[in-house]
N, C-alpha and C positions, 0 to 999 in steps of 0.2 A: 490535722488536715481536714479531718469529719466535719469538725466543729466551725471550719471558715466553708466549708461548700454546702451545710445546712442552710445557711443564711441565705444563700447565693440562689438554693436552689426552692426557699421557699418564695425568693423575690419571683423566681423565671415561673412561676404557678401559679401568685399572685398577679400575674400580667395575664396569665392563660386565662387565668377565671375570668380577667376583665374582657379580651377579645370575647371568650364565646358569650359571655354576658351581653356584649355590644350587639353580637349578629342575633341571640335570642330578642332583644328588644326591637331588632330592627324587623323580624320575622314575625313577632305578636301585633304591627300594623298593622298586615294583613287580616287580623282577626275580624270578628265583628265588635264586640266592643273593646278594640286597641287601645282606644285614648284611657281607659279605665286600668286595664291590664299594663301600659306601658311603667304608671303610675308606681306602683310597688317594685317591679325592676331597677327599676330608677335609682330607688331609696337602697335598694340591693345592696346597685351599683355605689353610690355616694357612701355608705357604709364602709364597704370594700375597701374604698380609697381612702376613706376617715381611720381606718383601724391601727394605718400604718402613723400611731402619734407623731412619732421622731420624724417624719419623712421631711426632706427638705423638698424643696420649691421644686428641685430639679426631680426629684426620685414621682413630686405628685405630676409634674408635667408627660413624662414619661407613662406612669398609671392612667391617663388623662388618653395617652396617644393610644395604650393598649385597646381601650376600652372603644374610642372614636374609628379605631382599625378594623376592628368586629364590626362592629353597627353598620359603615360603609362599604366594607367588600361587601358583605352579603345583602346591602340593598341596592347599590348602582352596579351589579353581577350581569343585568341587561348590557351595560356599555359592552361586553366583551361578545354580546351577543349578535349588537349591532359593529362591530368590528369584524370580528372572526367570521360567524355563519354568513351573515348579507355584507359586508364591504369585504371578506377575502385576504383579513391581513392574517398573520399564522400567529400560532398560540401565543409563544413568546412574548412576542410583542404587545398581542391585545392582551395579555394576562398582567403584563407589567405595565401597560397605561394603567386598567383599572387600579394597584398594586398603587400605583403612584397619585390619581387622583383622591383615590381614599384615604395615603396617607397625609397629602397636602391637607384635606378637609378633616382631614384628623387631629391637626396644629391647633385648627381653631377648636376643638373639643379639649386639648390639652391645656390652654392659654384659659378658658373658662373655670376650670377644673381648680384651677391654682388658687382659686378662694377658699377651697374646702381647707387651705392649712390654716384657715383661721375659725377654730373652730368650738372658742370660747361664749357661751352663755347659748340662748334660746334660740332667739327670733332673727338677730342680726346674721350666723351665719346660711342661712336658709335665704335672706334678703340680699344679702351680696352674692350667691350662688343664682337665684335666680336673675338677679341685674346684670351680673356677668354672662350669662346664656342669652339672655337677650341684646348684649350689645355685640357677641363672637356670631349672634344667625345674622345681623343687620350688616356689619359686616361681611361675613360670607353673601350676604345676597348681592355687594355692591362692587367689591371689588375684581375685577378684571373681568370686570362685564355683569358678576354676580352669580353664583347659583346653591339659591338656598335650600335645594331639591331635598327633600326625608328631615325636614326642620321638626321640631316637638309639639307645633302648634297645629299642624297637619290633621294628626290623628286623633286630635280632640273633637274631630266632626264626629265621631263615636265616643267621644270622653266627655265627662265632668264643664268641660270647661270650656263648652263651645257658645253656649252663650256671651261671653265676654269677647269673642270677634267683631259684634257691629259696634264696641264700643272701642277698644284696643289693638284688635285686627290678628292676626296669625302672632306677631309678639307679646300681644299679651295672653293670648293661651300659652304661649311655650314659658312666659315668667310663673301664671300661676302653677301649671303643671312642676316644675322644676324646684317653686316655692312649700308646696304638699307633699312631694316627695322627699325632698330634704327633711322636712317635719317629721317623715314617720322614722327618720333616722333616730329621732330622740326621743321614741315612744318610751324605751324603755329606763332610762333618765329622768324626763319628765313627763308621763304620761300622763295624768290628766292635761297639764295646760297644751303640750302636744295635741292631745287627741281631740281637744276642744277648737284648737286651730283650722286643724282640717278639716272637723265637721264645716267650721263655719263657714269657712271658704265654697267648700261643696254647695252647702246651704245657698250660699249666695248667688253662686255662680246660677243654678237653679231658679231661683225666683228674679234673674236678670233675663228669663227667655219669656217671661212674661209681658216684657218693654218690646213693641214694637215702632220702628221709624218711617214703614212705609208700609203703604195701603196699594190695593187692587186698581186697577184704573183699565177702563175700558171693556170691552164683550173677549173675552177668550179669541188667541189666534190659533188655528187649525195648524199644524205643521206636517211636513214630514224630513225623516233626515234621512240621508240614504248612506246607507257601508256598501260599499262596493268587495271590502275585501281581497282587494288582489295583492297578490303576491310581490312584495318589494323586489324580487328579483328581476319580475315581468314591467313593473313602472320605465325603468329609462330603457325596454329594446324598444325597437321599433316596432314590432307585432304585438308586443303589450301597450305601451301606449298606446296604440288605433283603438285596441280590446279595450283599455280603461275608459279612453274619450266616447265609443258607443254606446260602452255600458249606460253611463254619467247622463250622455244629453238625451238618450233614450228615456232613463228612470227619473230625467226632469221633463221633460217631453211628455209624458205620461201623468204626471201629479196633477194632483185633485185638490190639495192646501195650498190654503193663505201666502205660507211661505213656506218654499223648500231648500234645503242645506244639502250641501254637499261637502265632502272633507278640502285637507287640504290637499294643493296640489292634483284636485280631482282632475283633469284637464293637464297632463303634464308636461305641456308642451308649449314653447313661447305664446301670445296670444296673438301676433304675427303671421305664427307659422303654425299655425292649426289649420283640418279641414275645411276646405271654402265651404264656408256657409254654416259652421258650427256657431260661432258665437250671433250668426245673426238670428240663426232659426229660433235660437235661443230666446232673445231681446223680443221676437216678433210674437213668439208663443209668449211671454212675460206679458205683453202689454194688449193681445187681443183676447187674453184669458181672465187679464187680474191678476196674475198671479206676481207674487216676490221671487226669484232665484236668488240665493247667493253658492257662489262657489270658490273654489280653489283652483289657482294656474300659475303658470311664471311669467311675472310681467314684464315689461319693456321699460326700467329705471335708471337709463344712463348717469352715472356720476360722474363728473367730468373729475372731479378732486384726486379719484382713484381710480377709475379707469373700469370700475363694474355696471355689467351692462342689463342685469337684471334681476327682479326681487320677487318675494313669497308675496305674492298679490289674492287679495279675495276679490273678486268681481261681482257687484249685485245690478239685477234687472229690476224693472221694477213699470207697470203700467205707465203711470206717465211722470215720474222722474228721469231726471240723467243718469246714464251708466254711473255706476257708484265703483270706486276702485281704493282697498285698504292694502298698505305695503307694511309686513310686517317688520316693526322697530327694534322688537329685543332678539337679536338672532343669534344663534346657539354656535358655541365656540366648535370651530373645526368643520360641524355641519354645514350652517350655511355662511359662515366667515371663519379665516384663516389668521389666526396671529402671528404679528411677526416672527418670522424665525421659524416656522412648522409647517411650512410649505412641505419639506421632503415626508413627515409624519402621515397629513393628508394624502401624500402621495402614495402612500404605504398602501389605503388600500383604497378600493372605490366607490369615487360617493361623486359622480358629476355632479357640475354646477354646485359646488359647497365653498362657492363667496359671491354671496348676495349685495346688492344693494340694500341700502337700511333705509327705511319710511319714515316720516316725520312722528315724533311722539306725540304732538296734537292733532291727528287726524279727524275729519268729520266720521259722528255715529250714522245708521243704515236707516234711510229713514222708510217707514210702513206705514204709509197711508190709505185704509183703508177707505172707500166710498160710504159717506156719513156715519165714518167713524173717527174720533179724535186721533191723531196721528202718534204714533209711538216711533221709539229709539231704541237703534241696538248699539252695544259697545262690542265691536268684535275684535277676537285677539286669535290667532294663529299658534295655534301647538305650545310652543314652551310660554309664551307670554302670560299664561293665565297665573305661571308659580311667582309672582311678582305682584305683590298686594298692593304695595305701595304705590309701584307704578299707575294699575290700574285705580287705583283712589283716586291719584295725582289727574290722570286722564279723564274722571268723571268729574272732579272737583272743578275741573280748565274747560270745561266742553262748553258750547254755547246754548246744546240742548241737554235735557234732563234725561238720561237713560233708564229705559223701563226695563231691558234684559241685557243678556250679553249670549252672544252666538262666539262659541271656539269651535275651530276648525284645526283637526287634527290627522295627520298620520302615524300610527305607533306600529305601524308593520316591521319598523326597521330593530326592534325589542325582541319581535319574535313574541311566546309565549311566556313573557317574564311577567312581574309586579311592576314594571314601569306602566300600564294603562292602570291598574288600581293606583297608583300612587298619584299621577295625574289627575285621574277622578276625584282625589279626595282635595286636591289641590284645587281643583272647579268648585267644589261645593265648600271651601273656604273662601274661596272667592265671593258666594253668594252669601253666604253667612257675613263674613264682613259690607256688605254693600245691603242687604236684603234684598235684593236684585235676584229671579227666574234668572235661568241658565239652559240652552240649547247646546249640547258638545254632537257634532259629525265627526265623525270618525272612519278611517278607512275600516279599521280590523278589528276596532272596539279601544274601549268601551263607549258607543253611541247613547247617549241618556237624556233625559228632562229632569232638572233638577230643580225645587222648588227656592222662593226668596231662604229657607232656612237650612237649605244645603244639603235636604232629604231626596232621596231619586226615585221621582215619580213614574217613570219609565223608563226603558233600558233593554237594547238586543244584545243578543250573546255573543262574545268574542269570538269571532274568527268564522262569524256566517255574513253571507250575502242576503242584504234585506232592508227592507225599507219600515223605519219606524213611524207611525202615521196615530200622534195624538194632538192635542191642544196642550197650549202656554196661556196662564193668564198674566198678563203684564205687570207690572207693579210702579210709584210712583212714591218717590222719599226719599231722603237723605240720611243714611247713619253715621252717629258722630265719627266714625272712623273714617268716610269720607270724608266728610268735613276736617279732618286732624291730621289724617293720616297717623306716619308712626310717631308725632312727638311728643305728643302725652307721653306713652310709654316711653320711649328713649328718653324725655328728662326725666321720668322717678326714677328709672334705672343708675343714668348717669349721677342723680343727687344722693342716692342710697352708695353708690359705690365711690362719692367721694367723703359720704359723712365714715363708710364704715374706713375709708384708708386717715381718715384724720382720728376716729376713735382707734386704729391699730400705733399709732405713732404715738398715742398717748400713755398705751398698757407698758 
């Protein structure tokens, strides 16, 4: 009887080591240099799951689910915070969403995973491991709306590999990351050609931040971004919205820069049924100053299709432009749209107005035209939209003008004090690294920053104070091949490597 529960019980320890493996890798993001750290965990991990020779398909998919269940509770552990603490639904329930989002995002860690059973020779199982990671993130970004949130590519804005974004974009960091780590699995087998691999790759990866696609263009714009900081609980009463709308048009009422930003939703209240004379005072002080506003409110987007009557809008003033008005495209399941069938869920706890109208994904950029200065472009995206690389490619590549930055406008009050605003952050500064594109992120409760074309953060106020950030952006002008490609470079080497290696397996 020993002898059949030893097996059993080294199997149920061998899953253990992979969950807490998963939540340690997901928790060393956080570091300062993650993307370096994440790197050898990795290799930990891929060992772990290699060790077991005889495992079939089904025993590695399962080692695969272990490990993607660690990693995901304890990095999306904010959803239960914006459930529980700010919307009021009770433990339970918010403990077993997260429980279940993590493990659905866990499938696609386990379905990746399943290459590691072929784990004859050098080079090739390391190339179909990381082919398969890049084809399970592209998928998780796309289907049922998409959300590729805590991807591998993420954390290489501190890693090795963050150079190869303006060429291959957040997928090809997460291939090579996944490709080096697989390697060091077979240090001890083959080390030197092993260890001559990864040098190289590093090496490489290194002397590719040397290649620049875009250049400076124009005199520095002045900015300021303002955090209001109020308390998610106080946004939908009616005595906190008046408090957030004063704060807001007062601390842009007040600005001294080019352009000032506000979060989103700064303004929380339909743009109909605002303060008489808010948004005009607004428009009147924009254009008898010079000055740019853009902010956040909810706008007036009747669909007739569905019957929703209004959307996450950014509104910019601007001297002598038309009111500029962007409705945000990619909207966050349950937050601000309801999928079929989860009506009663949403209803669980509170979150008014959480089913938006949807914006056009070709919207015009913000334009800023300064007085005898060349006129520049923003590409603005609203809260979640910036974790969507491709998207934002797709939208600069389609535009009719050429983007010199990108302003996001966010709120993460609804997180509380978790790693969902770092995680975002690094999500912005992959965004610039792929584009080489300056970055302005507003923020209610942080993290507010400037972040440069190479995804480094020039400035930055501390989470969870009220305050106005007040430096300069210098604009930039160019195209990185990841614009220009998007993901299909990488997705075809993936896709050609993962069908030479299934037609090399049919041959052994």
């Amino acid at each position: 009887m020993i002898d059949r529960l030893l097996p059993r019980l080294s199997g149920y320890i061998g899953h253990l080591k992979l969950f807490v493996l998963g939540a340690i890798l997901a928790g060393v993001a956080e570091l300062p240099l993650g993307g370096w750290i994440q790197i050898p965990i990795l290799g930990i991990i891929w060992w772990q799951i290699t060790k077991y020779q005889t495992a079939s398909f089904r025993s590695i998919f399962f080692l695969g689910m272990s490990f993607g269940l660690g990693y995901f509770v304890l990095g999306l552990w904010w959803i239960f915070i914006s459930l529980h603490d700010i919307g009021g639904m009770n433990v339970m329930l918010s403990s077993t969403a997260v429980f279940l989002l993590a493990g659905l995002l866990a499938i696609f860690f386990s379905c990746a995973s399943l290459t590691l059973h072929f784990s004859k020779g050098l080079f090739l199982p390391s190339l179909l491991l990381a082919s398969s990671w890049v084809a399970i993130e592209y998928l998780r970004g796309i289907l049922f709306t998409g959300f590729p949130w805590m991807g591998l590519g993420e954390t290489q804005v501190y890693g090795p590999f963050a150079s190869v974004a303006p060429f291959l974009g957040g997928l090809g960091c997460t291939f090579f990351t996944v490709l080096v780590s697989r390697q060091l699995t077979f240090l001890r087998s083959y080390f030197k050609a092993s260890s001559i691999s990864v040098m190289s790759l590093i090496v490489l990866s290194q002397l590719l931040s040397f290649w620049s696609f875009t250049k400076p263009t124009g005199e520095p714009l002045t900015v300021e971004l303002i955090q209001g900081n109020i308390a998610q609980s106080l946004i939908f009463k009616p005595e906190g919205m008046l408090q957030q709308i004063a704060f807001y048009k007062s601390a842009m009422l007040d600005s001294q820069a080019d352009l000032v930003v506000s979060p989103e939703t700064a303004l929380p209240w339909p743009e109909t049924n605002l303060p008489t004379g808010t948004l005009e005072d607004l428009q009147e002080f924009a254009i008898n100053n010079k000055r740019f506003l853009l902010f956040g409110i909810l706008g007036r987007h009747f669909n007739p299709a569905d019957g929703r009557e209004f959307s996450n809008r950014a509104i910019g003033f601007s001297p002598s432009n038309p009111p500029y008005r962007y409705d945000k495209s990619h909207l966050v399941p349950f937050g601000e749209f309801i999928p079929p069938g989860f009506r009663w869920f949403v209803n669980a706890f509170s979150v008014p107005l959480s089913d938006f109208s949807r914006g056009s994904q070709n919207q015009s950029l913000f334009l800023i035209n300064r007085e005898g200065q060349s006129p520049l472009y923003a590409a603005i995206t609203i809260c979640y939209e910036d974790v969507f690389g491709d998207e934002l490619a797709t939208r600069l590549r389609n535009s009719k003008e050429s983007a010199n930055l990108f302003i996001n406008m966010t709120n993460l009050a609804w997180f509380g004090d978790s790693q969902a605003p770092k995680q975002q952050l690094r999500l912005s500064q992959l965004r610039s690294l792929e584009t080489g594109l300056p970055a302005l992120r507003a923020t209610n409760t942080g993290i507010t920053a400037v972040l440069g074309p190479d995804g480094k953060i020039l400035a930055e106020l501390p989470k969870f104070t009220q305050g106005i950030l007040r430096t300069s952006i210098q604009a930039y002008s160019g195209i990185t091949p990841y614009v220009l490609w998007g993901n299909a470079p990488i997705l075809s080497l993936s896709g050609l490597l993962l069908l030479l290696g299934l037609i090399r397996q049919k041959r052994i």
